[in-house]
C-alpha positions as CSV (number, residue, x, y, z in Angstrom):
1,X,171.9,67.7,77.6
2,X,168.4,66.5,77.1
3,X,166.1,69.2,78.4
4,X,162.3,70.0,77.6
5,X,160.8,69.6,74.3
6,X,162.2,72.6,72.1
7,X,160.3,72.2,68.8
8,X,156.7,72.3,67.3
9,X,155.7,69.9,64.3
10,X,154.7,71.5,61.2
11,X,151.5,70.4,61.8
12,X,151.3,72.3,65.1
13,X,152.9,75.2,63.4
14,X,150.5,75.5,60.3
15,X,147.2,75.5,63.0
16,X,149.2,78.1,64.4
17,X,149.0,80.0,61.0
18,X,145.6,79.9,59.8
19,X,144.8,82.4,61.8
20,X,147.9,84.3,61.3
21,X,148.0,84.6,57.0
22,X,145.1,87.1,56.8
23,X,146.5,89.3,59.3
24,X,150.5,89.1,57.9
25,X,150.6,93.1,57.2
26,X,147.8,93.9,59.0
27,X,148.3,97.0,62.3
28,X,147.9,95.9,65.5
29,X,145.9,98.5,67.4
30,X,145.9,96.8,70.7
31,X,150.0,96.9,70.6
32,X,149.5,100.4,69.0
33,X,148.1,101.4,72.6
34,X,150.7,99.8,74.6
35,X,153.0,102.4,77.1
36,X,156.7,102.6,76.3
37,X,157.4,101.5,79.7
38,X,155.8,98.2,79.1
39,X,157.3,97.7,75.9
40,X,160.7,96.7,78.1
41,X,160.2,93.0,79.9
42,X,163.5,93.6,82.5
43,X,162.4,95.5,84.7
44,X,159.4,94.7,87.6
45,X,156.8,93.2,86.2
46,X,157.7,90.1,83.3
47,X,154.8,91.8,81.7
48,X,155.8,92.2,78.0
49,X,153.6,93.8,75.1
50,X,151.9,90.6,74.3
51,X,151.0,89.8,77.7
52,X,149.1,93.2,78.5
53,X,145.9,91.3,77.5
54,X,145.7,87.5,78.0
55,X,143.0,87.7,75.0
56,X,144.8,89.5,72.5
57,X,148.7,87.6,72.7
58,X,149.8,84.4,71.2
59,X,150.4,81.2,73.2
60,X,151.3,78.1,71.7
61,X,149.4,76.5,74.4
62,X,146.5,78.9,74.0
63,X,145.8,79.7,70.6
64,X,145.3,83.4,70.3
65,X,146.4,85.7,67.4
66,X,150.3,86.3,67.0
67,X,152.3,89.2,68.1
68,X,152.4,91.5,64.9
69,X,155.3,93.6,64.0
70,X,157.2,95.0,61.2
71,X,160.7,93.3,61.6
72,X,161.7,90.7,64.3
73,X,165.1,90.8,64.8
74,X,167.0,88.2,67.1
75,X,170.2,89.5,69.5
76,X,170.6,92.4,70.8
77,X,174.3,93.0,70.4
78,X,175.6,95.3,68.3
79,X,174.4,94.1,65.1
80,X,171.0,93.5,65.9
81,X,171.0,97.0,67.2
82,X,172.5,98.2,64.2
83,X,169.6,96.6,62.1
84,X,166.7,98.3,64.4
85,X,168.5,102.2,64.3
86,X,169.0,102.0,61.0
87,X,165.6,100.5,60.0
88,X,164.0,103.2,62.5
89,X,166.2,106.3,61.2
90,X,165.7,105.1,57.3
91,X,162.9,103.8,56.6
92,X,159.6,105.8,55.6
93,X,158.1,106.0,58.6
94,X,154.6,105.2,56.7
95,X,155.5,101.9,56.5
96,X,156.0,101.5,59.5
97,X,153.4,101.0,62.3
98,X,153.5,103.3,65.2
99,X,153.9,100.5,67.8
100,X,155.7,97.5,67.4
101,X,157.1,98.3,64.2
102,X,160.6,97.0,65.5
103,X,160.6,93.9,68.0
104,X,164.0,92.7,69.6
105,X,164.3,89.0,71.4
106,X,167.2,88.3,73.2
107,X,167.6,85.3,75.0
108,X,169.8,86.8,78.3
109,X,168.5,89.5,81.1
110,X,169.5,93.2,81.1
111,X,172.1,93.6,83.7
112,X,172.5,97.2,83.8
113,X,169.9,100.3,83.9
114,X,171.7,101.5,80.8
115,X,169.8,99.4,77.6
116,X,172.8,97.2,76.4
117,X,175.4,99.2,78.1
118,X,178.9,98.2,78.9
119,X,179.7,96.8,82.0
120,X,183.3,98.3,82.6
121,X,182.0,101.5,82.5
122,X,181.4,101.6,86.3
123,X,183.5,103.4,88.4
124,X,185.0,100.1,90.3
125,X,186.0,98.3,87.2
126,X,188.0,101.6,85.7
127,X,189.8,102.0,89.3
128,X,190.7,97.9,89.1
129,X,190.6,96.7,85.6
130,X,191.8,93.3,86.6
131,X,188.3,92.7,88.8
132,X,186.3,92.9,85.1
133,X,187.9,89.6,84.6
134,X,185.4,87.9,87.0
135,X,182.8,89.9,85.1
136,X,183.9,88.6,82.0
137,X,184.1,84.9,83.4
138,X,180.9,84.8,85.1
139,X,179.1,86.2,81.2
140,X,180.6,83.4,79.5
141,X,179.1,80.1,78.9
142,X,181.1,77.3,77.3
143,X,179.3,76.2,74.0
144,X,180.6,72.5,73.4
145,X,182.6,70.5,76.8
146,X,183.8,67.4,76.1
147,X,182.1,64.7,78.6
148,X,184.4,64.2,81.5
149,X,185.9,60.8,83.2
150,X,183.3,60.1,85.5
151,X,185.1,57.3,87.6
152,X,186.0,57.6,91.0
153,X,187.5,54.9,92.3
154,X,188.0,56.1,95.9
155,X,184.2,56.8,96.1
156,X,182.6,54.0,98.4
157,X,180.1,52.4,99.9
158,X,176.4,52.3,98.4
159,X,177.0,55.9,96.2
160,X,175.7,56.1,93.3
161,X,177.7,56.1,89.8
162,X,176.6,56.0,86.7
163,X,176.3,52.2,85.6
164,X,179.3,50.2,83.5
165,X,178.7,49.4,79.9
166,X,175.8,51.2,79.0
167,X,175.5,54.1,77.1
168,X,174.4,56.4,80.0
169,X,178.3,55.6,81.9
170,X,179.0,59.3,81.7
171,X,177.0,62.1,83.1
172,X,175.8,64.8,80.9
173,X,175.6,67.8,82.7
174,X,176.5,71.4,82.5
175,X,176.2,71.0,78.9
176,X,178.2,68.6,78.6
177,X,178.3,66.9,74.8
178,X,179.1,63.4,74.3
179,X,179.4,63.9,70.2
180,X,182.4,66.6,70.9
181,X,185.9,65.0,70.3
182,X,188.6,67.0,72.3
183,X,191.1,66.9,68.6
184,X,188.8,69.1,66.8
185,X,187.2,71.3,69.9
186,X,187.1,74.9,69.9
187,X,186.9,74.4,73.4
188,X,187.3,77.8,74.9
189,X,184.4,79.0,72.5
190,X,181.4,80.7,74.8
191,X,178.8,83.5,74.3
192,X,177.2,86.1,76.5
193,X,173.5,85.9,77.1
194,X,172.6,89.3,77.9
195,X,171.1,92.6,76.9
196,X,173.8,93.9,74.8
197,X,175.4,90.9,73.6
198,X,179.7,90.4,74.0
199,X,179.7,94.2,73.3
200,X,178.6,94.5,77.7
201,X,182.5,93.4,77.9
202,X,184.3,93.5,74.8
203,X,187.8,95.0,74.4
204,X,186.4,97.5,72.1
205,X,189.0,97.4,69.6
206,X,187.5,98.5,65.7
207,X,190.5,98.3,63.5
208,X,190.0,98.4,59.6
209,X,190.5,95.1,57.8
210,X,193.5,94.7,55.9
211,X,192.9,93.6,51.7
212,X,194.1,90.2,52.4
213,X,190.8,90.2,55.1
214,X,188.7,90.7,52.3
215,X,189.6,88.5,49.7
216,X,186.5,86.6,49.7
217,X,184.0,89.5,50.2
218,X,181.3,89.9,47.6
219,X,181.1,93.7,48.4
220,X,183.3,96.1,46.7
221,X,185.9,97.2,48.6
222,X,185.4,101.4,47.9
223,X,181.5,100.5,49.0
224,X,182.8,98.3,52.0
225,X,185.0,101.5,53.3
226,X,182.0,103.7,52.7
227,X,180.2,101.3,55.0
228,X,183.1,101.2,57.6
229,X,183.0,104.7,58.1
230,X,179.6,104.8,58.9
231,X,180.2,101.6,61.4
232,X,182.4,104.0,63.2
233,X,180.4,106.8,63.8
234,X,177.6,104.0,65.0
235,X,179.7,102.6,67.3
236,X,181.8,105.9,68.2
237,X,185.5,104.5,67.5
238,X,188.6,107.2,68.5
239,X,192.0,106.7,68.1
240,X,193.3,109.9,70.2
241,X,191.5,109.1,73.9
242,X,194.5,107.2,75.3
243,X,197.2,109.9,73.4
244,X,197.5,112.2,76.5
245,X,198.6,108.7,78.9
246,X,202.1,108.3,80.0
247,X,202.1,104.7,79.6
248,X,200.7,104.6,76.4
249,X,202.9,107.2,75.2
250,X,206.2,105.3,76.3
251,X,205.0,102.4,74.9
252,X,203.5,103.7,71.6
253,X,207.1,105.2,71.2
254,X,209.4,102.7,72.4
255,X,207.5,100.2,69.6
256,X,207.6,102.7,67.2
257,X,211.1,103.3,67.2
258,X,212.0,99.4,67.7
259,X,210.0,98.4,64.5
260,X,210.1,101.2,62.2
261,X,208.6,99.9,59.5
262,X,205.4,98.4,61.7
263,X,202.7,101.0,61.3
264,X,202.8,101.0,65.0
265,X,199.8,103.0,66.0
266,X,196.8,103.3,68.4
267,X,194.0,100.9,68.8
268,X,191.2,102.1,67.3
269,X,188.7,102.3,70.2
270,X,185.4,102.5,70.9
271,X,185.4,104.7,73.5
272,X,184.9,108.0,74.8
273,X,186.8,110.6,77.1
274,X,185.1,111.1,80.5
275,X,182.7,113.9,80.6
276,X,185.1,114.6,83.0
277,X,188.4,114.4,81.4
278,X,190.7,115.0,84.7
279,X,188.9,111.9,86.1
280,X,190.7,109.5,84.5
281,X,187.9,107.4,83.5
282,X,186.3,106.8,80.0
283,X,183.0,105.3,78.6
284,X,183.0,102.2,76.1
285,X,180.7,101.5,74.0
286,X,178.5,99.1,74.3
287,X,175.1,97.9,71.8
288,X,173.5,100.8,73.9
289,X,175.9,103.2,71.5
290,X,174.8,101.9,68.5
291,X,171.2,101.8,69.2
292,X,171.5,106.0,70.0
293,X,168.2,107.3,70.6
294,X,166.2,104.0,69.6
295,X,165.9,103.0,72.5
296,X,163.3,105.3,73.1
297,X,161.4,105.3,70.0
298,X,158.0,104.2,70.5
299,X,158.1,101.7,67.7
300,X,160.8,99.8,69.2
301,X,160.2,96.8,71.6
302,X,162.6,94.4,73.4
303,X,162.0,91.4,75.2
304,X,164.6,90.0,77.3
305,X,164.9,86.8,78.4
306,X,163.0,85.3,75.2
307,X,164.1,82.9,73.8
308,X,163.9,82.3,69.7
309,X,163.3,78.7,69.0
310,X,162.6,78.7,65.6
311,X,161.6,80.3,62.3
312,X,158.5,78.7,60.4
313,X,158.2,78.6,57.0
314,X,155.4,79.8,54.8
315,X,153.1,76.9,54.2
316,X,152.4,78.0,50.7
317,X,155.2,79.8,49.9
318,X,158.5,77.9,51.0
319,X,160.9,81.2,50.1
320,X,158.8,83.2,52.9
321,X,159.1,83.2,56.4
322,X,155.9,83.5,58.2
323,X,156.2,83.5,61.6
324,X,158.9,83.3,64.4
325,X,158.6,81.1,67.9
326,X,159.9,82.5,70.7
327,X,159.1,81.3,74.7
328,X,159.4,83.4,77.5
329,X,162.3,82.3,79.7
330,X,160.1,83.3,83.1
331,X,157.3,82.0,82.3
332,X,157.6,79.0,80.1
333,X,155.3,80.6,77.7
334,X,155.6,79.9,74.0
335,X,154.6,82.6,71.5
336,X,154.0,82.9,67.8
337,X,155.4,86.7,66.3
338,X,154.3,87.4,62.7
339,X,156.7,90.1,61.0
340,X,157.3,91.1,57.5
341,X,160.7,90.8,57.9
342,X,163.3,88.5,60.3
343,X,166.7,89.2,61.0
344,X,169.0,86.5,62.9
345,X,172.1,87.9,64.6
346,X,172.6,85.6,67.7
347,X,176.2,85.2,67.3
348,X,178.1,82.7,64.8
349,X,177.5,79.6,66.8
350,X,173.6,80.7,67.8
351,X,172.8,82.2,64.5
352,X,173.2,78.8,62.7
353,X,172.0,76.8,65.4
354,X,168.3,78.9,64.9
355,X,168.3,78.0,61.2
356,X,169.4,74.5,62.0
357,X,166.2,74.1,64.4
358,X,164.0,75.7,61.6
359,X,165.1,73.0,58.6
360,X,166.5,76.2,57.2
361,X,169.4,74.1,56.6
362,X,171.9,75.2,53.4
363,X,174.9,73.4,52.2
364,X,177.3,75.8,53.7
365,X,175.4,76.2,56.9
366,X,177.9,76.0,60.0
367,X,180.7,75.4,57.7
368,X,183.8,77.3,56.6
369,X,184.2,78.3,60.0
370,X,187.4,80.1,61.0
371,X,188.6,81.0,64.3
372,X,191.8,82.8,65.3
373,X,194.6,81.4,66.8
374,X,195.9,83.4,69.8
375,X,199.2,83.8,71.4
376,X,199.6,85.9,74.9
377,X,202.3,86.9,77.2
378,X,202.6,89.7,79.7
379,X,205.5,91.9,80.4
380,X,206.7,93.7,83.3
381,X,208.2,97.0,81.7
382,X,212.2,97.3,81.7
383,X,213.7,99.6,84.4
384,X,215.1,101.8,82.1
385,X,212.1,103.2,80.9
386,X,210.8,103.8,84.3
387,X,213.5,105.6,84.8
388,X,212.8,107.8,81.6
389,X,209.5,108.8,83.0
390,X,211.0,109.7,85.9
391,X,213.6,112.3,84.4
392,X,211.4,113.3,81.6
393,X,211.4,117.0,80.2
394,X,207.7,117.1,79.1
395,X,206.6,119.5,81.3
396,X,203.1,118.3,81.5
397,X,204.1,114.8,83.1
398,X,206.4,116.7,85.4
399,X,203.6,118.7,86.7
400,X,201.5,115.1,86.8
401,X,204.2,113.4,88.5
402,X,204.7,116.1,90.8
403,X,200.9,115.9,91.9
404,X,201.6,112.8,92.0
405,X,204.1,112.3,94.4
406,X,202.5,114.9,96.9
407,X,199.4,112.7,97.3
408,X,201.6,109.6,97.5
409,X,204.9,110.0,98.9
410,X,205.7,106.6,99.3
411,X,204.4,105.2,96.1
412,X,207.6,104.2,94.8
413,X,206.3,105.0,90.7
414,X,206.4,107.8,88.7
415,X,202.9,106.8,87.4
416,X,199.8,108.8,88.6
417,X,196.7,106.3,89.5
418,X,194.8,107.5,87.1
419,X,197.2,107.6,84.0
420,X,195.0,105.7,81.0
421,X,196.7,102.1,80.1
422,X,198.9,101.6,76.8
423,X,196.6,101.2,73.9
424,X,198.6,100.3,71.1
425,X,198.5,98.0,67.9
426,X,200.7,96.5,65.4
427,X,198.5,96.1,62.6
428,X,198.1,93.0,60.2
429,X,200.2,93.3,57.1
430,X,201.6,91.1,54.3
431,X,205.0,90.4,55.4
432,X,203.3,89.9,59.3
433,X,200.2,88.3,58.6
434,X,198.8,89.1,61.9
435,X,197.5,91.5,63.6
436,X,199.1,92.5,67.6
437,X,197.4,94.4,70.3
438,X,199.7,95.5,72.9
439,X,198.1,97.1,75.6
440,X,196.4,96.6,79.0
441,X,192.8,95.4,79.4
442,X,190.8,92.9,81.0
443,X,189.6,89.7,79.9
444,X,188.3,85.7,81.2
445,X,192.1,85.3,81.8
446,X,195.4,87.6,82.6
447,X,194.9,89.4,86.0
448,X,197.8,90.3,87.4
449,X,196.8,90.1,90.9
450,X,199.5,91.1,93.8
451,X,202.5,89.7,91.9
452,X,203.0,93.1,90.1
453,X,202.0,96.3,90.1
454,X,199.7,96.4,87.4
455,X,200.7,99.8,86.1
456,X,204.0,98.5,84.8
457,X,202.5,95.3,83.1
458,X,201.9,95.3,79.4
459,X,199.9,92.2,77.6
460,X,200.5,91.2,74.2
461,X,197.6,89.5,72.2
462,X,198.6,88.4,69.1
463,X,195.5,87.0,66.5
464,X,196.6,85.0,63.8
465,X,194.2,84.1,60.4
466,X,193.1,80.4,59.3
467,X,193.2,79.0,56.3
468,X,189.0,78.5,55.0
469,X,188.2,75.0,54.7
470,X,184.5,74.0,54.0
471,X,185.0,71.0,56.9
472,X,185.9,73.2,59.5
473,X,182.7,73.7,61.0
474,X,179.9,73.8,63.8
475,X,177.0,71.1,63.3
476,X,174.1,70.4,65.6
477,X,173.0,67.6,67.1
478,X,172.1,65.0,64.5
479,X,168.2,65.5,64.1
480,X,165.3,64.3,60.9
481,X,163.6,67.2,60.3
482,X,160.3,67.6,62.7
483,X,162.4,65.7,65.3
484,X,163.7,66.7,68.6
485,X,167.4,66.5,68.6
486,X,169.4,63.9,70.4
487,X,171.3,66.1,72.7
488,X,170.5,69.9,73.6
489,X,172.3,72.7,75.5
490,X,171.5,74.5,78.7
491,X,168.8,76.5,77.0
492,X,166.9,73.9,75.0
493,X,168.2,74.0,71.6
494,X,170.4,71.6,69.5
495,X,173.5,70.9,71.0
496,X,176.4,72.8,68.7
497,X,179.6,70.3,68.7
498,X,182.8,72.0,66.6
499,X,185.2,69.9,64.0
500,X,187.9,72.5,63.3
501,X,191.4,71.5,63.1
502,X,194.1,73.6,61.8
503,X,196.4,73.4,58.1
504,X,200.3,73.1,58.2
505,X,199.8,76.4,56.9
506,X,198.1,77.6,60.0
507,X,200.9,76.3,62.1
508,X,203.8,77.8,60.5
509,X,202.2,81.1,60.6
510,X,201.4,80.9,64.3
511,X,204.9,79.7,65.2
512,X,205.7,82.9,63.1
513,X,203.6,85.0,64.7
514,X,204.7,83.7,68.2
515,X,209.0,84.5,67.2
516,X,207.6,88.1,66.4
517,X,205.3,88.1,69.8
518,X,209.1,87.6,72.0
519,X,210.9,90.1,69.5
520,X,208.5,92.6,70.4
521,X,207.5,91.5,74.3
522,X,211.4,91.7,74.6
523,X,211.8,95.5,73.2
524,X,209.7,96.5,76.4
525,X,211.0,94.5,79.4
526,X,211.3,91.2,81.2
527,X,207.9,88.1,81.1
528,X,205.9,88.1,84.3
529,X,206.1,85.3,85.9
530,X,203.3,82.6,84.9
531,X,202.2,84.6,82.1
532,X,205.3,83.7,79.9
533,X,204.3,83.3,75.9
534,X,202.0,80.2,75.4
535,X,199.3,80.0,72.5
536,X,195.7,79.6,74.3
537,X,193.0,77.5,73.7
538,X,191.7,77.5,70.6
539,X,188.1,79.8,70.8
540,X,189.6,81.8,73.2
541,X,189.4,84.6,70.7
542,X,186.2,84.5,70.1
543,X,186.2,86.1,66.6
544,X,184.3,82.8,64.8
545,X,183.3,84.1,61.5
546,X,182.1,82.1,58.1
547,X,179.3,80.0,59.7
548,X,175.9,82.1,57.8
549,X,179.0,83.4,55.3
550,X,177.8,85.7,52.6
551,X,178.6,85.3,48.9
552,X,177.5,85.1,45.3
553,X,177.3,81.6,45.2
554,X,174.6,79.7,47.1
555,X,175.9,76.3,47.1
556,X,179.4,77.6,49.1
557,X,177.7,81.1,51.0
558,X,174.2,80.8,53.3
559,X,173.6,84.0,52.6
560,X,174.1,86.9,49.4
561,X,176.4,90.4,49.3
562,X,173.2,91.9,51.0
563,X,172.8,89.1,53.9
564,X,169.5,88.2,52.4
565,X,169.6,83.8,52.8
566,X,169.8,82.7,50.2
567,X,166.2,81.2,48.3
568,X,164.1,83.1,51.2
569,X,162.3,86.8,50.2
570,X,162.0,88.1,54.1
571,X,165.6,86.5,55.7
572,X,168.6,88.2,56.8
573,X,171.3,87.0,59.0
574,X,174.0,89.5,60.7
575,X,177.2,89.1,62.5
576,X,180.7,88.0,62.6
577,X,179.1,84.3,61.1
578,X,178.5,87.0,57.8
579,X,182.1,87.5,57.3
580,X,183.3,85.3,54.5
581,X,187.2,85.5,55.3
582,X,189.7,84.5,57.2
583,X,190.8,87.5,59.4
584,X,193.1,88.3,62.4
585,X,191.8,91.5,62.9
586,X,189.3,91.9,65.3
587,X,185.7,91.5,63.4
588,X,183.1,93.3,65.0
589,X,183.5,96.3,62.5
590,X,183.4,94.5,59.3
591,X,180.2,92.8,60.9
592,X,178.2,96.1,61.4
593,X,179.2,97.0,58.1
594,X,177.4,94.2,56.8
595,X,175.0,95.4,58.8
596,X,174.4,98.4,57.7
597,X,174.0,96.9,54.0
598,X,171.8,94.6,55.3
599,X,170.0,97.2,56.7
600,X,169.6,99.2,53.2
601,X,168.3,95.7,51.7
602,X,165.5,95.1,54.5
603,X,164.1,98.8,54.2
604,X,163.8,98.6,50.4
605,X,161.9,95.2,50.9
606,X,159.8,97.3,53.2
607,X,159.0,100.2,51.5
608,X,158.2,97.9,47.8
């Protein structure tokens, strides 16, 4: 929908350099001088680093000298946090300023004390999983809606309706987008604006990609694996938390022994026992994980609730990026940041959509997009095994179940409140070219509510692959370069409007993978009612990768193996948009392992 104006002219943008190009590299003592309490805009005062003296900052509507730092990184999920700890750990700290030496936009507010933390952590959330779902529902925000039937025929008298034949007949609100045809929607495709990205309520799950998930990656596999296992310590990923659970257990075996020849295992998880193991309770990780100790390094800023509109290019020097502008989301303020080095990881739709509004605008940008198809069903566990907790020998849930049963007499389950859900996966593999969580967690759909209780209910996700196709895609509004686009979202920026549709390929595998989804729902018990299998909307996933896809070839990859775009010196893009393939696992891994070779790239730049 058509909002304020969200772009300045090159013109506009090259006054705004003059003054900038003699100071590219140079320190900035006044940010040198700044307190690290007033390096964070979220809490109290909106005063951020560059607005501690109204002389010194940079606003577009009052030309003073740009914020100065070493890198400008975009998102602060858990790739962009990846990029600043590893840039902070690594790099020769005499290249670095001692203030401001890392700056961090991100266009949501920080919703918990905890930098980036994940929101299911709290204590009401683990006691009633299926209340996160409202959590997760009120985080998302739809990218591309389809513009509804506006007529009301029973509306009457002098009411207003939008007028017949004309092209404003429909109402474009909510971001609504008139270009968007249903056919080719990813229309359950949204993103979290907050501190902390998806990763404040993500599932957590950090399984390694199968070979086939790698086909088109220009990193070697032994050196992708390398990077993996660092991305796992990062991010803190255990497979043994959920081991000691009844439920789990029961289900892990009961899988196990009904598909042999599976590799039926635990998620991979990141997550963490309770300080307080006899609690019941665990942490997930969240960007706050990844960014470790950063957080508190005095050369780290972040500014919530900025918004990045776009990147300008070098006047001179068309390869180099030379500044970044961002506007203050309280204040309406626009400001100019000059960095050495700028790293976009806002998310595969986002990411693209920033490069769109700077006429950074490669062949492959937005294109070979895939998206997972996903089927879901939930399962009410069969009595049988119920009854197997119930007379079980391990002498460790008897004495559980007997504690059990003294606190609650007249619960009528052999399941203590505080037992950890089922956690298990069926991992992708040639002959099942999927990849199956069965387990118990929350998400924008799947509460159970009173119908059951919730501790014998058992969900089933199953992710299928898409075949790559260079016209599946996300494109922006239709815009000539220095012009404001035609329609823009809630926040300002070009409107994003999908064209994906499917192969015959795609299909037969997901009616595969939805035969193999009942095989297995049916080896654990009976389909709760109105959660019986269906495939979900298409985005609903959320695992877009390919739209900023690296590669060696820059006429079908945006960026190359080290995420560098391609024909620019001080560019880098991160995220799931990085992953070239098609995948079914979930990607978050495989994107901060990117990262971290991203990472390696950007401090050699800065250290030459």
């Amino acid at each position: 929908m058509a909002t304020e104006s969200i772009r300045i002219s090159h013109a506009e943008a090259l006054d705004l350099l003059r003054d900038a190009e003699s100071n590219v590299h140079s320190f900035d003592a006044h940010a040198a001088s700044g307190s690290h309490e007033a390096r964070f805009t979220s809490f109290g005062s909106p005063r951020s680093v560059e607005a501690q003296d109204a002389a010194t900052s940079r606003s577009c509507n009052n030309t003073q000298r740009p914020i100065q730092c070493d890198v400008f990184i975009a998102g602060s999920g858990p790739i962009g946090c990846t990029y600043a700890r590893e840039i902070l750990e690594k790099c020769d700290p005499s290249f670095l300023r001692p203030r401001n030496a890392v700056y961090m936009a991100e266009i949501g507010a920080q919703e918990s004390p905890i930098v980036g933390a994940h929101l299911k952590n709290a204590v009401k959330y683990q006691k009633d999983i299926d209340s996160f779902v409202h959590v997760i529902q009120g985080a998302l925000q739809p990218v591309s809606v389809p513009l509804s039937d506006t007529h009301q025929s029973t509306l009457g008298g002098n009411s207003w309706t939008p007028p017949l034949n004309s092209k404003q007949n429909q109402l474009v609100i909510c971001g609504q987008n008139p270009q968007q045809a249903r056919g080719t929607n990813l229309g359950a495709t949204a993103v979290t604006r907050a501190v902390g990205g998806m990763a404040t309520h993500w599932t957590c799950a950090c399984p390694t990609p199968h070979s086939e998930e790698t086909n088109e990656s220009p990193v070697d596999r032994n050196e992708l694996d390398s990077l993996l296992v660092r991305a796992r310590e990062l991010v803190k990923v255990d497979s043994t938390v959920f081991d000691e659970s009844i439920r789990h257990t029961i289900v892990k075996d009961i899988l196990t022994d009904s598909f042999p020849n599976r590799n039926v295992r635990s998620i991979p998880l990141a997550v963490q026992r309770h300080a307080k193991s006899s609690s019941g309770f665990v942490t997930w990780s969240g960007s706050n994980t990844v960014l470790g100790e950063t957080v508190n390094d005095p050369r780290f800023t972040l500014a919530s609730e900025h918004r990045v509109t776009q990147l300008i290019v070098h006047p001179s020097f068309p390869g180099a990026v030379a500044g970044v502008l961002m506007r203050d989301l309280k204040t309406n303020s626009d400001y100019l940041v000059n960095a050495r080095v700028y790293i976009i990881a806002c998310g595969a739709v986002c990411t693209p959509q920033i490069l769109y509004n700077s006429d950074i605008r490669p062949p492959s940008l937005g294109r070979y997009l895939t998206e997972q198809s996903m089927a879901f069903c939930q399962i009410v566990l069969s009595k049988k095994y119920i009854k197997s907790i119930e007379n079980t020998t391990n002498p460790i849930w008897q004495n559980l179940i007997k504690q059990h049963r003294a606190k609650h007499p007249l619960d009528p389950l052999p399941i203590p409140f505080r037992d950890l859900d089922p956690q298990i996966m069926i991992p992708y593999s040639g002959a099942f070219p999927w990849h199956a969580q069965i387990h118990r967690d929350a998400f924008s759909y799947g509460d159970v509510g009173p119908r059951s209780d919730p501790r014998v209910v058992v969900d089933l996700r199953f992710f299928g692959k898409g075949d790559i196709n260079s016209e599946n895609r996300v494109d922006f509004s239709n815009t000539e370069p220095n012009k404001r686009p035609e329609h823009t979202d809630l926040y300002g920026m070009p409107q994003a409007t999908f064209h994906v549709v499917r192969s015959d390929a795609d299909r037969d595998r997901d009616q595969k993978m939805m035969n193999d989804m009942t095989t297995v729902a049916n080896s654990l018990g009976g389909y709760l009612p109105g959660s019986e299998p269906q495939f979900m909307e298409p985005g609903l996933a959320m695992h877009i990768t390919g739209t900023t896809r690296i590669g060696n070839d820059r006429n079908t990859s945006v960026a190359n193996a080290c995420s560098k775009v391609w024909g620019f010196s001080n560019l880098w893009v991160g995220g799931n948009n990085v992953i070239p393939d098609s995948t079914a696992s979930n990607p978050t891994l495989t994107s901060m392992a990117y990262a971290l070779k991203g990472a390696a790239d950007v401090i050699q730049c800065l250290q030459c």
